[in-house]
N, C-alpha and C positions, 0 to 999 in steps of 0.2 A: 900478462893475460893468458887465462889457460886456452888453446888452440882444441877448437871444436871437431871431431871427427865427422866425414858425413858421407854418402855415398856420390852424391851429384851435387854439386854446386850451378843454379839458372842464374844467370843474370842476365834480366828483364823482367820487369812484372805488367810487360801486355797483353793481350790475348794469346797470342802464339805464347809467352812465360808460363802465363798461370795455367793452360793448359798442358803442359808437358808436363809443370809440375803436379799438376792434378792427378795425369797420368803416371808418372814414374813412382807418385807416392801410394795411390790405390796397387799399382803391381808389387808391391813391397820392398822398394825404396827408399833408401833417407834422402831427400832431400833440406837444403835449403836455397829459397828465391829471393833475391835480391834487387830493388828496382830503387836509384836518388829519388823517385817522383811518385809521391802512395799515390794510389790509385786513385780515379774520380767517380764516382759511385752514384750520383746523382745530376740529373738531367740539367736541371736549376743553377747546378753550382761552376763556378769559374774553375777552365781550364775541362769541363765534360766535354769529349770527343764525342761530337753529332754522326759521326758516321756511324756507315751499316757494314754487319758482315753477314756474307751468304755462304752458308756452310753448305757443300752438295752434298749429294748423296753418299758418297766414302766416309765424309766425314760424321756419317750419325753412329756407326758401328763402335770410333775411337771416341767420341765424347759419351757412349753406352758405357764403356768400360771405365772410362777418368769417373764414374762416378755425379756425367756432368748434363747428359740427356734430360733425364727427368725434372731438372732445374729447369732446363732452357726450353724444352718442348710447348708449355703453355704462354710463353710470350714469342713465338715462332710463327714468323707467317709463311708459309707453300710457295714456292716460285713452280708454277707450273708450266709457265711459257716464258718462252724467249724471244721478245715482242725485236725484227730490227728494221728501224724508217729511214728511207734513205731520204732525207725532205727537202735533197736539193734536185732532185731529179722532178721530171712536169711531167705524168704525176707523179706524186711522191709513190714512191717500191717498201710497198711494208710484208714481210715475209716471217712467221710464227713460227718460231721452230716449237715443239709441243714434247712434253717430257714423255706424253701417253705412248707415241713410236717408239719409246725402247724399254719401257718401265711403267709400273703398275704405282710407280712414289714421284712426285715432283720432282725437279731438276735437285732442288735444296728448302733453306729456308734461311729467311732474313731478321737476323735482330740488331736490337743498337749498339755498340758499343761501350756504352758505359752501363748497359745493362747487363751484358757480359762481364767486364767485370766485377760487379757487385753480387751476380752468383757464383762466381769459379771464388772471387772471396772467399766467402762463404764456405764453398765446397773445401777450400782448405781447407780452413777451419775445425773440420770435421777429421782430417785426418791426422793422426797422431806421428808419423812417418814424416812430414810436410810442415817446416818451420820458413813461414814468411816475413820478413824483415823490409817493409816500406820503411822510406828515407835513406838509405843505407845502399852505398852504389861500387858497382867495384874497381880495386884502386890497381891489383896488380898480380901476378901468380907466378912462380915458380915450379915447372913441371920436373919431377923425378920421376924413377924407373915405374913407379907401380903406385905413384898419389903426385897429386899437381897440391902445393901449397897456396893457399889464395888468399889475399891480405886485402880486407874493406874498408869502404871510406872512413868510416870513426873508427879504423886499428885494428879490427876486430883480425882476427888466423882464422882461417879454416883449415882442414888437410882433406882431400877430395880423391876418389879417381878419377871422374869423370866433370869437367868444366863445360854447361852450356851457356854457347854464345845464344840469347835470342836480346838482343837489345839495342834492334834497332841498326839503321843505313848507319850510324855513327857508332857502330860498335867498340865499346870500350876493349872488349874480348878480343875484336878479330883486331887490334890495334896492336893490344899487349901482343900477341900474336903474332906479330908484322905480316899480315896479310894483306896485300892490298888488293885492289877492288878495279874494276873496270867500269866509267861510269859516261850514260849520257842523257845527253840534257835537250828537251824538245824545247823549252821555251814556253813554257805550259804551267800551268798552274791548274786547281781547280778551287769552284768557290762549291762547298760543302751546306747542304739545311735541309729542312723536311717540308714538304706543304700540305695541306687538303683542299680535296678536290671534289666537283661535283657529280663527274662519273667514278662509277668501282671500279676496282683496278682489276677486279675478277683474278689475284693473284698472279699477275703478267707484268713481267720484269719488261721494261721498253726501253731501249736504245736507240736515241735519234741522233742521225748522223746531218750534216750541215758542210762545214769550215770550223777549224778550229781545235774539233775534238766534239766526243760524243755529251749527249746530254742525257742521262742515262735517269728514269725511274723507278724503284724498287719498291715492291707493298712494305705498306708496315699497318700495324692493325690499326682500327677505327678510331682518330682523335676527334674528341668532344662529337661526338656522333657525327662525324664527316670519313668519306674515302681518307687515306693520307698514305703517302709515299716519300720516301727521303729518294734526294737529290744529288748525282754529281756532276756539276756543269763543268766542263773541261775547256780552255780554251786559252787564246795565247794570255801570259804573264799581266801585262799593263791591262788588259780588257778585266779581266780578270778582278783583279784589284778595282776598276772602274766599277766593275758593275758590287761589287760587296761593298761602296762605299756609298752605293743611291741609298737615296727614301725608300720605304718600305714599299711603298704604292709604284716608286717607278721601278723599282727591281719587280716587282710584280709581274708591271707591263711587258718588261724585256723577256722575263723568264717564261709570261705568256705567249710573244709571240716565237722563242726558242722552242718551246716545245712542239708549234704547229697544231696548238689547242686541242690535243691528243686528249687530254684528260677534264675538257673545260677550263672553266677559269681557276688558275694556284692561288693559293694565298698560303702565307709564311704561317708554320705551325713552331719556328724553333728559328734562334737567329742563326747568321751565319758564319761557317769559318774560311781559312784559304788553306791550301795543301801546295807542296810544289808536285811535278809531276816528274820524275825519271826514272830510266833503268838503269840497274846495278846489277852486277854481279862480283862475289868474291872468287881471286882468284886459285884459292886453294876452299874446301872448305874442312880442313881440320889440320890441326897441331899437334904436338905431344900434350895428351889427354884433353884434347879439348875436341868440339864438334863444334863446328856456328850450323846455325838453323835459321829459320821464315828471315824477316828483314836485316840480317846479320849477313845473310850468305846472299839471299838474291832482294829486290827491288823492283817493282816492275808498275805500267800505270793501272789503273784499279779500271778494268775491263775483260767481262767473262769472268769475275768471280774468281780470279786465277790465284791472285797472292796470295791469302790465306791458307786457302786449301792445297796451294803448294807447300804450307810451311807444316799444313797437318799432315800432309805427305812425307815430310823432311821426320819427322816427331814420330809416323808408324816406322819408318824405317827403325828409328835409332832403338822402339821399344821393342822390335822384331831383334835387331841384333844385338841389344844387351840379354836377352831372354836365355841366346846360345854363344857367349862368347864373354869374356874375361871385361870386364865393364873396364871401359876407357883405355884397352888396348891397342895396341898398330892393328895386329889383327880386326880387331871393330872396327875401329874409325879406316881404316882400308878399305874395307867393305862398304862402309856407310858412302865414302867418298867415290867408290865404283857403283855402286846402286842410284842414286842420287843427281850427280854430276850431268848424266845425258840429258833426263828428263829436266832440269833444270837450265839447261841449256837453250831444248827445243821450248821451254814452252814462252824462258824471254823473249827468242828473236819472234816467235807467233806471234806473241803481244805487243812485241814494236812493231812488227809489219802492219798487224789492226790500226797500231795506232796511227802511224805516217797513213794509213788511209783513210782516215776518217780526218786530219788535219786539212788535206785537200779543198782548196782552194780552186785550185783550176778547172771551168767546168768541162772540159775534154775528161779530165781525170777525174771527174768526180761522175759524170757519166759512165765512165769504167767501171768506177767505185760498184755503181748501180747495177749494170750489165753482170758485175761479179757476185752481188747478191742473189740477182736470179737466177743464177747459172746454176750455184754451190746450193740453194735451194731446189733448184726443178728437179736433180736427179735423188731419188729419195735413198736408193745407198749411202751418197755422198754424204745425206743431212743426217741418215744416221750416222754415221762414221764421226761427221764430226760434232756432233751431240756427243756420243761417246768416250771422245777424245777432251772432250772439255771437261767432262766429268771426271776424265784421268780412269775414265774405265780401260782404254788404250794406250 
């Protein structure tokens, strides 16, 4: 079989995959993307990812340029606010962080998952640079001085200089690779759905804190003429499982009185799935000719809108230095790897700190929990700073 030339070899074809390769092919790269599992593209069909991704503000410049804004702008809703309830405190501490304090644009904006995929499809499609290959998963590479040879599931050769890992906490990439990973486990779960509701969400992302882990609601636009927001209820493993195993009507009642009827009454607009919850990190993140990137290189639990928009962070890096440097060299991936590394660093252990606080159980500590929301709220430097910092503007 004749061995296909190409400039980047992705394996992944998730949201973090198909955007790099959307990107690297609009800049005038050859790509080919590689994912064992096509994509799911509709809402209806078995195995569609119910989750939501909230792209902030950084991230609308690089999906401008992939080619992939003007897709995704009209099923896009505004997170304008940063709704957070502390609802085990008497009273409950609800504190709005507001995007208007530092910006004239909303924090970001939220869409679904599987609708994401089935425009960045799409936007392949369109480019001629950009050969997608669902089913086809990869099996093995061989890096030399100046092309990494890469070998797919049905045989297929490539000859690459540049190998990206984005596929996932089980990366086959950072495997071949021998990279290993530093990994931990809260005991967490989360059960994943959408609801509608009978207040508007007025585009205000809410995060209710309890025991357990947050209960977090995101807008999403109007289903069957109702408010409607997707959900991530976080909370320990076995509960977890319990509660995606009720009746519709008693997941209801739970998920109603979890929320602290913030929104009225929920009701199920989409079924539900479970996710596990941990953090990862790898402990290198590059090889000869290869880079791992989004869930390849870090993992983290899905709070503050952080993973994604780290991994488009991971993606403007790699496009910033392939633009001025010998694509898949030491030099690059040197740089990618000192660029990259701190911020990725600082912003897992932030996210594990969130999270071990909002797990809190103990009401001395979850008092704290509270006391610490008003505090990091009342001085308004601070709330910008860390509005800021979220944003990855810092």
């Amino acid at each position: 079989m004749k061995r296909k030339n190409t400039d980047i070899v992705i394996s992944g074809g998730g949201i973090a995959g198909l955007t790099a390769a959307a990107a690297f092919g609009t800049a005038g790269f050859d790509v080919v993307v590689i994912d064992p599992a096509p994509p799911v593209t509709n809402i209806d069909d078995a195995g569609a990812d119910l989750r939501t991704t909230a792209f902030l503000q950084p991230a609308q410049r690089l999906l401008e340029d992939a080619g992939l804004w003007d897709r995704l702008a009209p099923f896009a809703t505004p997170l304008d606010v940063m709704r957070i309830v502390d609802a085990a405190a008497e009273p409950p501490v609800v504190r709005d962080f507001d995007a208007a304090d530092i910006s004239d644009q909303p924090f970001g904006w939220n869409l679904p998952n599987w609708l994401l995929r089935r425009e960045m499809v799409d936007r392949l499609a369109e480019l001629d640079r950009v050969e997608f290959r669902p089913g086809v998963g990869f099996s093995a590479m061989v890096p030399r001085l100046n092309e990494t040879l890469v070998t797919l599931s049905d045989d297929a050769s490539l000859r690459a200089k540049l190998v990206i890992g984005a596929d996932g906490r089980h990366s086959a990439v950072r495997q071949a690779a021998g990279i290993d990973t530093k990994t931990t486990r809260y005991g967490q779960k989360a059960v994943v759905f959408a609801v509608t509701h009978d207040a508007p969400h007025d585009n205000v992302s809410t995060e209710i804190h309890r025991a357990g882990g947050p209960f977090t609601l995101v807008p999403l636009p109007d289903y069957d003429g109702s408010p409607c927001s997707a959900v991530v209820w976080m909370d320990a493993g076995p509960e977890i499982h319990r509660l995606a195993e009720l009746p519709a009507e008693a997941f209801e009642s739970a998920a109603n009185d979890r929320s602290a009827w913030r929104y009225g009454p929920l009701k199920l607009a989409t079924r539900r799935t479970v996710w596990p919850i941990i953090s990862q990190t790898a402990a290198r993140l590059t090889a000869p000719r290869t880079a791992l990137m989004a869930e390849a290189a870090h993992v983290m639990p899905p709070i503050g809108a952080q993973g994604l928009n780290m991994s488009l962070k991971d993606l403007a890096c790699l496009l910033d230095l392939a633009a001025t440097h010998d694509l898949g060299s030491p030099q690059m991936l040197d740089a990618y790897a000192r660029k990259r590394h701190p911020d990725i660093k600082l912003r897992v252990a932030g996210i594990d700190a969130l999270n071990r606080a909002s797990i809190m159980g103990n009401p001395a500590l979850q008092t704290l929990r509270a006391k610490g929301i008003e505090a990091l709220y009342g001085v308004k430097p601070v709330r910008q700073t860390l509005m800021e910092m979220g944003l990855g503007a810092r």
